[in-house]
PAMARDREN-700655 format. One record per residue: residue number from 1; x, y, z of N, C-alpha, C, O, CB in turn. Coordinates in steps of 0.001 Angstrom, whole numbers, plus 500000, padded with zeros to 6 digits. Last residue first. Glycine has a CB too. Layout:
// residues N
[NUM [X Y Z] [X Y Z] [X Y Z] [X Y Z] [X Y Z]]
...
***
This chain:
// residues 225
[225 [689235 045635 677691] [690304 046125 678037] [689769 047066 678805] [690495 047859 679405] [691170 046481 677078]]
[224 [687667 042284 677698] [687381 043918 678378] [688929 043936 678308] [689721 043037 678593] [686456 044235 680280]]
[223 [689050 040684 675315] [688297 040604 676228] [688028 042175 676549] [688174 043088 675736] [688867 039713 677275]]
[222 [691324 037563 673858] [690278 038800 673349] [689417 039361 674931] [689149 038450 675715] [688843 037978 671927]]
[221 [694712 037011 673861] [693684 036895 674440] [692231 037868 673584] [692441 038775 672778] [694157 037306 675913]]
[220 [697310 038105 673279] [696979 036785 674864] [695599 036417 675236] [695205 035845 676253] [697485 037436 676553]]
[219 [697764 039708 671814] [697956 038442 671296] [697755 037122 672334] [697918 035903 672283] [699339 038492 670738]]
[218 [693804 040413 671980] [695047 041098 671709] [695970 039736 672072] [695388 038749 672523] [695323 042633 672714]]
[217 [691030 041678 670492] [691999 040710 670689] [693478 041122 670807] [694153 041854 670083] [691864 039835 669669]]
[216 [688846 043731 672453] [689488 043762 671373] [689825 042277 671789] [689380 041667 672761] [690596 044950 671095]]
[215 [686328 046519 673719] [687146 045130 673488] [688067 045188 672855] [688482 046283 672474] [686593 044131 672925]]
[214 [686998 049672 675250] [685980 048534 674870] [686469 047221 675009] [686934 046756 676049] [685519 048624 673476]]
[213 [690012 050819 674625] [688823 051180 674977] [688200 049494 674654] [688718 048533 674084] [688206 052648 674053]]
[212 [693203 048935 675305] [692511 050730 675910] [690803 050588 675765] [690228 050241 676796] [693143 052488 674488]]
[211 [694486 047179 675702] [694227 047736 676834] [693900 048673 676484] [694176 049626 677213] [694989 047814 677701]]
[210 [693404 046058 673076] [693679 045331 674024] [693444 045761 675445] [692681 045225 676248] [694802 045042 673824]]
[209 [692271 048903 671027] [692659 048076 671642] [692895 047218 672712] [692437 047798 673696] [692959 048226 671494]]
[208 [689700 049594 668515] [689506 048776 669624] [691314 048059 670419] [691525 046849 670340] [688335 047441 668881]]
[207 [689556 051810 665926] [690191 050966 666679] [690031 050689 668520] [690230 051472 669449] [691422 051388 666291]]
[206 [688381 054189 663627] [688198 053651 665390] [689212 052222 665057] [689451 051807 663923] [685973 053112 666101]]
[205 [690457 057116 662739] [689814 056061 662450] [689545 055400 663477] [690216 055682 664470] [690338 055390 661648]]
[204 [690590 061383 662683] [690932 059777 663528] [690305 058560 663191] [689106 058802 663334] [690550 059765 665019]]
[203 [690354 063282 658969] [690157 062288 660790] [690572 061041 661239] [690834 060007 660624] [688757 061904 661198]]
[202 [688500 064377 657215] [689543 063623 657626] [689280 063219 658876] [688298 062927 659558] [690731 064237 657546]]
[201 [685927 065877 657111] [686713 065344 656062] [688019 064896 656553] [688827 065410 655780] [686881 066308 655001]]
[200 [684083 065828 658879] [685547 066239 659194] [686348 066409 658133] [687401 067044 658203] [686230 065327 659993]]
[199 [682140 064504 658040] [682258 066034 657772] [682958 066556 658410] [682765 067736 658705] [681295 066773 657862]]
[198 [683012 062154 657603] [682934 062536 656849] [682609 063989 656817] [682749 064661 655796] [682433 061826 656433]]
[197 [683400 061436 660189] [684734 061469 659880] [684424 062049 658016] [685367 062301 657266] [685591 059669 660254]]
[196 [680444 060991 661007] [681532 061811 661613] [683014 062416 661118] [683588 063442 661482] [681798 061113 662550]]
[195 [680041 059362 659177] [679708 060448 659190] [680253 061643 659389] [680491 062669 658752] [679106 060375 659666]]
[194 [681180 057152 660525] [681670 057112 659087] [680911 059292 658827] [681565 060198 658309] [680526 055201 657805]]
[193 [680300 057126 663152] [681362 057269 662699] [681617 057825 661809] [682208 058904 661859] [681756 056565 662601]]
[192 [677730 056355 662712] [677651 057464 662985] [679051 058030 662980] [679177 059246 662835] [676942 057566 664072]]
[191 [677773 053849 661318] [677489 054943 660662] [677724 056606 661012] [677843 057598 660294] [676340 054697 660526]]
[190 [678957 052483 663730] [679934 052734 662510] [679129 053934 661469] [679797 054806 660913] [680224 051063 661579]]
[189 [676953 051986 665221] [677642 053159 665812] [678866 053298 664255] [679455 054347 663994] [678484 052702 667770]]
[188 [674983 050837 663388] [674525 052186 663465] [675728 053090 664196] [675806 054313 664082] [673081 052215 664301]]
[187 [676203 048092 663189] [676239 049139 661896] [675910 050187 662618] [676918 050891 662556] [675207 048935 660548]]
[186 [678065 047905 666192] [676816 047514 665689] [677170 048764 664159] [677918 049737 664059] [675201 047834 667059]]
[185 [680088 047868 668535] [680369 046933 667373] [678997 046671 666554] [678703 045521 666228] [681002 045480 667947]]
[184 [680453 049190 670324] [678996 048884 670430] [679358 047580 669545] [678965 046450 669831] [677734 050145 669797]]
[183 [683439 050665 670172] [682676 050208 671535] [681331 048868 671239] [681318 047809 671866] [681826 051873 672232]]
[182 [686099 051313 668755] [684527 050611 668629] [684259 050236 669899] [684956 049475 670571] [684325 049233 667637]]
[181 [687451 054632 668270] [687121 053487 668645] [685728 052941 668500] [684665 053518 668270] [687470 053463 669760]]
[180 [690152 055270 665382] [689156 055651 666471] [688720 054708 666794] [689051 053683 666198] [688157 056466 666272]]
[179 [693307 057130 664264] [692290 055752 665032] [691446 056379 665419] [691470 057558 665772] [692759 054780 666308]]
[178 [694067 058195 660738] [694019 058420 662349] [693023 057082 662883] [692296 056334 662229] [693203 060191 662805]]
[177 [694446 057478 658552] [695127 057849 658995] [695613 057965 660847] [696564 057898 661626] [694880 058605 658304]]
[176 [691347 057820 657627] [692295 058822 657135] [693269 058804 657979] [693434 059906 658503] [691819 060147 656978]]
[175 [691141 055845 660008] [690388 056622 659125] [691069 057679 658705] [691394 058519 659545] [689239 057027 659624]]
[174 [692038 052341 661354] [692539 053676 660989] [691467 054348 659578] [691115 053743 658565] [694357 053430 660516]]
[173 [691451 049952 663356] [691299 050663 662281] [691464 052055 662006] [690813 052861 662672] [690364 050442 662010]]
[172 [692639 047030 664344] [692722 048728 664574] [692654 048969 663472] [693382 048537 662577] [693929 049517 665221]]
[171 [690487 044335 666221] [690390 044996 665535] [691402 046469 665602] [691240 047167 666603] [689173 044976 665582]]
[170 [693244 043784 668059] [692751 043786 667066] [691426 043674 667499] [691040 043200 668568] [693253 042956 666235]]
[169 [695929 045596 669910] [695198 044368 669776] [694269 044538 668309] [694617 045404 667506] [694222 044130 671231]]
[168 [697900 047162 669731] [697969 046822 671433] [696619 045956 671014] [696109 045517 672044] [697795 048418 672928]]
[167 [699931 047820 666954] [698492 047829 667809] [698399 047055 668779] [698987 045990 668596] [697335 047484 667121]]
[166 [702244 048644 665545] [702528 049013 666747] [700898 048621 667666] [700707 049042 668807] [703099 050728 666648]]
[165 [702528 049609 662931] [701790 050275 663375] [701738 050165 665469] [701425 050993 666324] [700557 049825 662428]]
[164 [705437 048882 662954] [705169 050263 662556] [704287 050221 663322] [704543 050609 664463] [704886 050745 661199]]
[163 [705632 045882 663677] [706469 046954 664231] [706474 048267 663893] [707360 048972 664376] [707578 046686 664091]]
[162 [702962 044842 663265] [703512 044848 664641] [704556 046018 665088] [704575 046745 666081] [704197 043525 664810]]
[161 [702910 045859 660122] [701631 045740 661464] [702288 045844 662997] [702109 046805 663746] [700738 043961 661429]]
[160 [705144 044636 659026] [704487 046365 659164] [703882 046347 660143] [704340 046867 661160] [703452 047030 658096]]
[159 [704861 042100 659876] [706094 042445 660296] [705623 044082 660479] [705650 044709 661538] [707413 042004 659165]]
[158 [702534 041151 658222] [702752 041344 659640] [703852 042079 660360] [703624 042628 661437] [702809 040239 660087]]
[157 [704326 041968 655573] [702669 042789 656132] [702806 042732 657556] [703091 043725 658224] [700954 041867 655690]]
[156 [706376 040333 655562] [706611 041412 655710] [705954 042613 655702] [706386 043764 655765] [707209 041430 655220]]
[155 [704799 037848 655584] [705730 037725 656833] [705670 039569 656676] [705022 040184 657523] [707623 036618 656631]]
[154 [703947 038477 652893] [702764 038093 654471] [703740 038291 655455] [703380 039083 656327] [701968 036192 654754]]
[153 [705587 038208 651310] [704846 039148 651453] [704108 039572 652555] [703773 040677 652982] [704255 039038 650717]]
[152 [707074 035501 651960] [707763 036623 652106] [706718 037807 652116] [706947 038565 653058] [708813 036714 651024]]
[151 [704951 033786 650986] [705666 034082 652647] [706211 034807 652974] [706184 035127 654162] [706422 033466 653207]]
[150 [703588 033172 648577] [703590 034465 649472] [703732 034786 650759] [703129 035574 651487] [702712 034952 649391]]
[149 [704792 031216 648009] [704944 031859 646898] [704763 033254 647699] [705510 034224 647574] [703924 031423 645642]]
[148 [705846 028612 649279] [706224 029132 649767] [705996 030556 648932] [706985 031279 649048] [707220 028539 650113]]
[147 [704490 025657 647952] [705877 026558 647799] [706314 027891 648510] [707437 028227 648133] [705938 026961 646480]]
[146 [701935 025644 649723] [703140 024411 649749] [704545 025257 649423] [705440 025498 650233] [702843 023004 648335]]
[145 [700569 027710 648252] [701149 027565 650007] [702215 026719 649882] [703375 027126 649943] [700027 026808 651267]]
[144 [700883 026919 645939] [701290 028220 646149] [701386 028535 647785] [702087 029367 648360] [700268 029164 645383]]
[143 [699552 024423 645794] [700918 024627 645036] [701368 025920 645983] [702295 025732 646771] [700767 024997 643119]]
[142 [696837 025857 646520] [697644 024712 647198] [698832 024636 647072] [699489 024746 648107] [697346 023576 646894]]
[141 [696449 027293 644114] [696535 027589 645432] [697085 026765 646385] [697956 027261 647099] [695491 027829 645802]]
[140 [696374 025013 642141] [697057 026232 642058] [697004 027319 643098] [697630 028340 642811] [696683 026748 640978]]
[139 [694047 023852 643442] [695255 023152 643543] [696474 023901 643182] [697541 023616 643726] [695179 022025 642771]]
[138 [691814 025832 643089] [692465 025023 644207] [693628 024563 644291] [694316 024867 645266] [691945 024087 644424]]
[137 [691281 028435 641638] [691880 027361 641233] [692753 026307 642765] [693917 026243 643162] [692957 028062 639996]]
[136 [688550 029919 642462] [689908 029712 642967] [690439 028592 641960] [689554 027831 641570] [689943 029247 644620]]
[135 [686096 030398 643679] [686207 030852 641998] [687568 030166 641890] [687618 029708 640749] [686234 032809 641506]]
[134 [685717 030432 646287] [685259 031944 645565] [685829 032077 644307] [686092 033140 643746] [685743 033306 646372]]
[133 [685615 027371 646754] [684297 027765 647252] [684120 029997 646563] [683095 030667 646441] [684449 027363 649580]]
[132 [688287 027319 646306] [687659 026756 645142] [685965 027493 645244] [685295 027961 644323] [687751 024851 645251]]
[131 [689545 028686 648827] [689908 028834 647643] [689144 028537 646750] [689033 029498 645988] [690808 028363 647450]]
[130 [688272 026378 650579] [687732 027922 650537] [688176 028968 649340] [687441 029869 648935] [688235 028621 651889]]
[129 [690245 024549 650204] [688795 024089 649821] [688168 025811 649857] [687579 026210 648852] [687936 022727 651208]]
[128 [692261 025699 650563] [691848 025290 649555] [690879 024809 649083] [690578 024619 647904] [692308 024864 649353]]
[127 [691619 025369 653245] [692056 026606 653023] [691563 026612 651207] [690717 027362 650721] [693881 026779 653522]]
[126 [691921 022862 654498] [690719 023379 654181] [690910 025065 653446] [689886 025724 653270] [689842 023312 655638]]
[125 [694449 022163 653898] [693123 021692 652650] [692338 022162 652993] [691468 022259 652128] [692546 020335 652335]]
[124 [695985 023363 655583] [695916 023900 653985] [694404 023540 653286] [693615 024163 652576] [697249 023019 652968]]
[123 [694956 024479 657844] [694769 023692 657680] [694811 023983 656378] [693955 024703 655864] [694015 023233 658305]]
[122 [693552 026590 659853] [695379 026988 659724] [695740 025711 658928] [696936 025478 659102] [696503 027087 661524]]
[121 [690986 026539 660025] [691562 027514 659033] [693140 027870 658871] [693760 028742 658262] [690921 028734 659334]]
[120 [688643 024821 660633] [690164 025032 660764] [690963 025733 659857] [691552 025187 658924] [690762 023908 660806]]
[119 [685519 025542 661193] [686926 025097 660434] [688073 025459 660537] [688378 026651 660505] [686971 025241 659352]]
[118 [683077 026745 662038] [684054 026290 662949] [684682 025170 662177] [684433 023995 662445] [683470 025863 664354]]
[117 [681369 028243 660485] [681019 027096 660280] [682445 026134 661117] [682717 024985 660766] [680724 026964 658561]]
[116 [681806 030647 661626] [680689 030623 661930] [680031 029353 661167] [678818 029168 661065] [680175 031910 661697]]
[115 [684441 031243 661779] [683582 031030 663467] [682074 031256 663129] [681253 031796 663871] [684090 032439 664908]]
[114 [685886 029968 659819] [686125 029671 661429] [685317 029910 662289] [685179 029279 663337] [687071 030252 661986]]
[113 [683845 031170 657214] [684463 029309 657880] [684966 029416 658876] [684352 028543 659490] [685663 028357 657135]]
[112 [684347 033744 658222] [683146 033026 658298] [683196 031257 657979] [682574 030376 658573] [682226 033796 657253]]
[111 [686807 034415 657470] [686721 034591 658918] [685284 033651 658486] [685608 032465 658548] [686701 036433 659781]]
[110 [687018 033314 654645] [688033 032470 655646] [686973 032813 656887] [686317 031891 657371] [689994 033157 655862]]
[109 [685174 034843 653296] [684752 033266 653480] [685956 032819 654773] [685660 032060 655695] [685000 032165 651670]]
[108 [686412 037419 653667] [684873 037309 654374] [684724 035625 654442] [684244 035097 655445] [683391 038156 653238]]
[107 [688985 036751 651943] [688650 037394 652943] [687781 037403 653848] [688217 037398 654999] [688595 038084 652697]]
[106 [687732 036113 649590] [688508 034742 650224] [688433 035310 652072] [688050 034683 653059] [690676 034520 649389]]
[105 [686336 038146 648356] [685343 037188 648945] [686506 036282 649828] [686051 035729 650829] [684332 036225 647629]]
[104 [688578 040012 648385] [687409 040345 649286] [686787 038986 649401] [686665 038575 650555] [686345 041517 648689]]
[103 [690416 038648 646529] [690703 038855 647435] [689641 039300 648903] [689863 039009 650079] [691500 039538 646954]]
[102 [690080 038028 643607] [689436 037464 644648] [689435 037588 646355] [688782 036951 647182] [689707 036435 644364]]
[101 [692194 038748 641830] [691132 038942 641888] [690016 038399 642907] [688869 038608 642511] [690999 038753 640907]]
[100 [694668 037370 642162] [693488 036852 641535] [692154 037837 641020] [691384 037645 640079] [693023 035893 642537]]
[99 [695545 038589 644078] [696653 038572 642971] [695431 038140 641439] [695423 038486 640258] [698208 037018 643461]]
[98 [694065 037774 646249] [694198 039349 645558] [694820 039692 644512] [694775 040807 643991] [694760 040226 646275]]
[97 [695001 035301 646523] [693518 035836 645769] [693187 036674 645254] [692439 036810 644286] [692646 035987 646241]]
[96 [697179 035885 647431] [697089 034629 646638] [695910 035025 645846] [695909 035054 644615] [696912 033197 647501]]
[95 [696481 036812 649809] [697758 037176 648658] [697912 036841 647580] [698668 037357 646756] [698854 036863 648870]]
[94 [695231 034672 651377] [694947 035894 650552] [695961 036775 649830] [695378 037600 649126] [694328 036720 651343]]
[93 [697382 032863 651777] [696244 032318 650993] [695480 033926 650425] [695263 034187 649242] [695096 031166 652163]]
[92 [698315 033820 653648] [699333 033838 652625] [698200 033360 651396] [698378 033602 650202] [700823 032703 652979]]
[91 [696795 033826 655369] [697267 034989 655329] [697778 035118 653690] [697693 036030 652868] [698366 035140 656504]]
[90 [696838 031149 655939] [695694 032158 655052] [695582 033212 655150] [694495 033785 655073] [694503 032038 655131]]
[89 [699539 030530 657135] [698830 030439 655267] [697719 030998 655254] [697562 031536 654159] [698419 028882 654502]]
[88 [699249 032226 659394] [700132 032508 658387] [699608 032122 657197] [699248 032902 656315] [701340 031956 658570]]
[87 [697474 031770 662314] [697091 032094 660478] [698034 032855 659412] [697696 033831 658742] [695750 033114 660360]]
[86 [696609 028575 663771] [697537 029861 663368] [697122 030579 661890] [696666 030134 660836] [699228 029307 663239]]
[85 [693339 028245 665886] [694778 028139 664608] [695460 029194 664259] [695157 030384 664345] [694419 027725 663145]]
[84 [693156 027108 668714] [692834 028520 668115] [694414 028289 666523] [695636 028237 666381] [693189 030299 669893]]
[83 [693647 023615 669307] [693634 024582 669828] [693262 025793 668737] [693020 025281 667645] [694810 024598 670513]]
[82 [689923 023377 668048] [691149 023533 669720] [692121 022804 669002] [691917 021807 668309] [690674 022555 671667]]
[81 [687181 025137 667708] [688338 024707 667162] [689470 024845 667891] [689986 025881 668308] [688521 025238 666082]]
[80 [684304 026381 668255] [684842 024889 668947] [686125 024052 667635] [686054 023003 666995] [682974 023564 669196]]
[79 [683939 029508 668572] [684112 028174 667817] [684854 027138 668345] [685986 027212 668823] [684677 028357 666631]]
[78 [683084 031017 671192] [684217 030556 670597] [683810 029605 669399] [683065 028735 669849] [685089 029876 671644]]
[77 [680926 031585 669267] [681331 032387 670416] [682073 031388 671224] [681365 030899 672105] [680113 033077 671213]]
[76 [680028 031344 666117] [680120 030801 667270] [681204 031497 668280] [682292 031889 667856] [680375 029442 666998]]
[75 [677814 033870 664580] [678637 033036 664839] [678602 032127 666036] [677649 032012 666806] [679569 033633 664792]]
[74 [675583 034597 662210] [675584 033550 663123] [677239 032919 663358] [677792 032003 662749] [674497 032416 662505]]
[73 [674588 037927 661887] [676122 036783 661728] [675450 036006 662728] [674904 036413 663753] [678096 037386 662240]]
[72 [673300 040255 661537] [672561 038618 660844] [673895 037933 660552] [674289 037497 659470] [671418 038722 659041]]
[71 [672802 042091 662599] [674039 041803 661404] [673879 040781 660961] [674376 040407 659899] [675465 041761 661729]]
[70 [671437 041764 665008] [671490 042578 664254] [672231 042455 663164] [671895 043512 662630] [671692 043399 664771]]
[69 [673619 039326 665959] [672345 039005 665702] [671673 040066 664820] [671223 039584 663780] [671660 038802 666945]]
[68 [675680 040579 666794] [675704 039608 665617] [674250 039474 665625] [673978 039769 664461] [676600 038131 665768]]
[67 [674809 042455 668908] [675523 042999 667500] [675424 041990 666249] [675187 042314 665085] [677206 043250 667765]]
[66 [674448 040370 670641] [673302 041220 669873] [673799 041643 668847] [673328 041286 667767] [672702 042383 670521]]
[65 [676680 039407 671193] [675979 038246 671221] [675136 039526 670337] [675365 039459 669129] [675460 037270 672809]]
[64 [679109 040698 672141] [679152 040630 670459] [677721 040040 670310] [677366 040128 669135] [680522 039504 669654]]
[63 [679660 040058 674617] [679341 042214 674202] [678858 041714 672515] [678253 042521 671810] [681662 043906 674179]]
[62 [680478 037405 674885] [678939 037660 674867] [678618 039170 674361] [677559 039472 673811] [678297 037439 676438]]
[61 [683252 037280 675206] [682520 037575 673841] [680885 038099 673797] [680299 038856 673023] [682579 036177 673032]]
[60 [683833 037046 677644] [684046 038422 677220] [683437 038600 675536] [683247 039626 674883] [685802 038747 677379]]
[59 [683530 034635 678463] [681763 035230 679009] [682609 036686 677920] [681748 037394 677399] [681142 035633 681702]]
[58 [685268 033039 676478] [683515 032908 676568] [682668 033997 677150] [681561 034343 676738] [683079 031695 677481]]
[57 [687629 033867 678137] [686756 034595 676921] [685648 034327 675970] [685210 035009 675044] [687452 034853 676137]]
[56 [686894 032936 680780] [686716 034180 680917] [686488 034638 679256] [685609 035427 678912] [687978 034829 681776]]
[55 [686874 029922 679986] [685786 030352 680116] [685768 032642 679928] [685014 033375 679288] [685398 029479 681739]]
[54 [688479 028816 677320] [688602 029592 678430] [687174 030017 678603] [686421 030376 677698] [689640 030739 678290]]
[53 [687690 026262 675768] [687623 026034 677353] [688372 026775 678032] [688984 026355 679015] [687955 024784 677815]]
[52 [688099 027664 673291] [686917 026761 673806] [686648 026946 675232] [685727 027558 675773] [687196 025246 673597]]
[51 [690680 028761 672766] [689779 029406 673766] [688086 028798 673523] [687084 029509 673598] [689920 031216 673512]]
[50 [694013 027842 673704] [692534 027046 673530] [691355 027869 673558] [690797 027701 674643] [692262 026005 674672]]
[49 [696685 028968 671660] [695665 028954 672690] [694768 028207 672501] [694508 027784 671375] [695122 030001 672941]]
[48 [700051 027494 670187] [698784 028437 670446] [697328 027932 671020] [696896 026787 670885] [698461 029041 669111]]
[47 [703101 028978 671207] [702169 028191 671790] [700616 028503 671248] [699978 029467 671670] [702337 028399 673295]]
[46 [705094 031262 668571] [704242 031218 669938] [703679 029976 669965] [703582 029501 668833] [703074 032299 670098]]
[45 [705672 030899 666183] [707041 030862 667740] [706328 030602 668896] [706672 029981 669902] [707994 032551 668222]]
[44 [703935 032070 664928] [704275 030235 664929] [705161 030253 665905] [705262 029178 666497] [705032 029376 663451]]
[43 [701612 034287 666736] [702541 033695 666068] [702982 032408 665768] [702398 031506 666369] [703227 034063 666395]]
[42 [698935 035067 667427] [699552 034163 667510] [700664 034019 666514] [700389 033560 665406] [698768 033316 667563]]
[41 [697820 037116 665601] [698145 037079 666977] [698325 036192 667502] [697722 036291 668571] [697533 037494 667638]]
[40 [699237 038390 662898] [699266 037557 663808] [698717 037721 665539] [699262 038380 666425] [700507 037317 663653]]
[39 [697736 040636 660668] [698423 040663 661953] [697938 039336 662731] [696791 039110 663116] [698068 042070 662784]]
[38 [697189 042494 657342] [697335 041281 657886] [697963 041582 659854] [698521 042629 660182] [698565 040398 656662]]
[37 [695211 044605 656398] [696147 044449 657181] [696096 043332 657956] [695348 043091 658903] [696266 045410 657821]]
[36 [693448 046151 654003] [693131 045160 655102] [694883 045184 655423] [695667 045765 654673] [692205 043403 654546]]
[35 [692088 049519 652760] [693253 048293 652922] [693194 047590 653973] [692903 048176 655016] [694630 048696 652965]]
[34 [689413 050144 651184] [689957 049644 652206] [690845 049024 652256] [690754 047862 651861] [689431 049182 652696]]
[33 [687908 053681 650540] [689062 052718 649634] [689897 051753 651323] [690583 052273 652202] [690724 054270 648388]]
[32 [684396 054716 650116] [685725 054457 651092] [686728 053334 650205] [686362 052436 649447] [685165 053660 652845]]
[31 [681973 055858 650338] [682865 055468 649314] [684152 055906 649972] [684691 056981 650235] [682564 056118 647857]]
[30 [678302 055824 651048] [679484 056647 651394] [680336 055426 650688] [679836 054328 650444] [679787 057115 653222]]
[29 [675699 054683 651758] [676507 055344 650391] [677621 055503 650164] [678051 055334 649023] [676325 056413 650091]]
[28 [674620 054350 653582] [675029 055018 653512] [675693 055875 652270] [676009 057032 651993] [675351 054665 654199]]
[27 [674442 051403 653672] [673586 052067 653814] [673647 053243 653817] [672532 053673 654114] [673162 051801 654503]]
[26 [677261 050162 653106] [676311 050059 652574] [674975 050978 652639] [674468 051262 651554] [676214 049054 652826]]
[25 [678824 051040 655172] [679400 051729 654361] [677991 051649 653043] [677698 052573 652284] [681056 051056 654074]]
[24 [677505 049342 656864] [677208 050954 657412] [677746 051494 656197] [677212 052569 655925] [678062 051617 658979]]
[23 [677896 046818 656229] [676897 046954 656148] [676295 048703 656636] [675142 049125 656718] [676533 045774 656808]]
[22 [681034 046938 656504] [680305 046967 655179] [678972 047234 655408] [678633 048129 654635] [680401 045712 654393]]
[21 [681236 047764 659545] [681273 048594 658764] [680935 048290 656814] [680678 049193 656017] [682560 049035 659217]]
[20 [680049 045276 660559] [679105 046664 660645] [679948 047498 659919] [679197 048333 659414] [678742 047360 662226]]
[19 [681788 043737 659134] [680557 043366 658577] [679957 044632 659373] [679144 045178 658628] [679944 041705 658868]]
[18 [684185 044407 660885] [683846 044369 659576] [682958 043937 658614] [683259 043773 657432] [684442 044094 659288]]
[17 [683126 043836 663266] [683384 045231 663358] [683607 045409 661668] [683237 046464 661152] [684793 045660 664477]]
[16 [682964 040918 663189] [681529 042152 663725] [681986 043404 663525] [681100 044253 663622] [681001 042200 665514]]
[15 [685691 040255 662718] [684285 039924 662103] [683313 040865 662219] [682918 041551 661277] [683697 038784 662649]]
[14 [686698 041624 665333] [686654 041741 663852] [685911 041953 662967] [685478 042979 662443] [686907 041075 663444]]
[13 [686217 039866 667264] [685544 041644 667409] [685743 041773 665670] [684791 042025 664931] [686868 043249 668689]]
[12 [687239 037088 666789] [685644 037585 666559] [685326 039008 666974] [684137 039324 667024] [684597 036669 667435]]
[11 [689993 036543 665654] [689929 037318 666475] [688143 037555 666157] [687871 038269 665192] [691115 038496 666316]]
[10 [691219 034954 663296] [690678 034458 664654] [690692 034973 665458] [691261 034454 666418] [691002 033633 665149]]
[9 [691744 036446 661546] [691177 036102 660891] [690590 035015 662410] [689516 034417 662339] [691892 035767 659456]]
[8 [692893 040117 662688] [693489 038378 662205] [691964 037607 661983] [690990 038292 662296] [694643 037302 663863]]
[7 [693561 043455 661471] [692630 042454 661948] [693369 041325 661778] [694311 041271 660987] [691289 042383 661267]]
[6 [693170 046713 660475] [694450 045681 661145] [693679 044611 661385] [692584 045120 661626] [695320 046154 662657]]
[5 [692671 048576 658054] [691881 047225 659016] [692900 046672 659130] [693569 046170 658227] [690661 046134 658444]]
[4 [692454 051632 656864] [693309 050711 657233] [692578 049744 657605] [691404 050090 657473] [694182 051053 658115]]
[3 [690553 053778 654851] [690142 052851 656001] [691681 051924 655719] [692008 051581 654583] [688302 051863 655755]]
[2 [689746 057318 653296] [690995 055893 653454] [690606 055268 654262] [689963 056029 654985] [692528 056045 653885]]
[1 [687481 058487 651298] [687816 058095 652660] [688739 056889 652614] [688554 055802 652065] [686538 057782 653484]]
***
């Protein structure tokens, strides 16, 4: 089974939608090959947001309040990091890891230092400090933002993302190819997915966008689409 994951690393449907699917791919058995997919939603051209003190995407996170709790994520619903950071270097910071070998844990530690120990994650040193926290050579990571080693790679992931795949928000995940959607954001509706698409043997993958089903983030925002 192929899995795409369009996702940004400050978008919380994410998080929950990629921890119910490890923890559904876990119980299950099932054997899937995942490519992650970098995508800004905020750009550096862009202004970026406060969403501490939006209230509307305070009350639109609450759909996540049980799901995380089942999943045993303690996040914060916004994290109290103002304004919402950009995430080119740790974008560029995983490029960096994967090159390493390290690419899954830097992956799960970035989103879980922003919203569920509320760090700044557009912040080299702390970036590097998360670098060292999965084995990392810190300062040989550091070097490697500072120089500019995987800007070109990252710029030209996001660049795929926006202008191929084209997603109206984040979480989009693609299954063999095709989308499908998250509504519940809990392991059991991803199992029933993963199932689904397993005795299809192919098939549509879920994705949540902006304006179409359920939630999502999309670059103005996370909420009911």
């Amino acid at each position: 089974m192929q899995i795409l994951f369009v996702s940004d690393y400050v978008c919380p449907y994410c998080l929950v939608a990629k921890e119910a699917l490890k923890q559904a791919l876990a119980e299950t058995g099932m054997e899937a090959e995942i490519t992650w997919q970098p995508y800004e939603l905020t750009p550096e051209s862009r202004e970026r947001v406060d969403t501490w003190h939006d209230e509307k995407r305070r009350a639109n996170y609450q759909i996540l309040v049980e799901p995380c709790a089942r999943l045993g994520l303690d996040m914060k619903l916004p994290p109290h990091v103002i304004p919402r950071p950009y995430t080119r270097l740790a974008f560029e910071g995983w490029f960096y890891a994967c090159e390493k070998g390290r690419g899954e844990e830097y992956n799960d530690l970035v989103y879980r230092a922003y919203f569920v120990e509320e760090q700044d994650i557009g912040e080299p040193e702390v970036l590097a400090g998360l670098a060292r926290r999965v084995g990392l050579d810190a300062d040989d990571f550091a070097a490697a933002l500072q120089n500019g080693s995987y800007t070109a790679a990252e710029k030209e992931a996001v660049a795929y993302a926006r202008n191929v795949l084209k997603p109206q928000g984040v979480p989009t995940v693609y299954i063999n190819g095709e989308k499908i959607s998250v509504r519940e954001y809990t392991k059991e509706e991803m199992i029933a997915i993963l199932r689904q698409e397993a005795d299809k043997d192919a098939g549509p993958g879920f994705s949540c966008g902006d304006d179409g089903c359920g939630f999502s983030c999309g670059e103005d925002g996370c909420g009911m689409a």
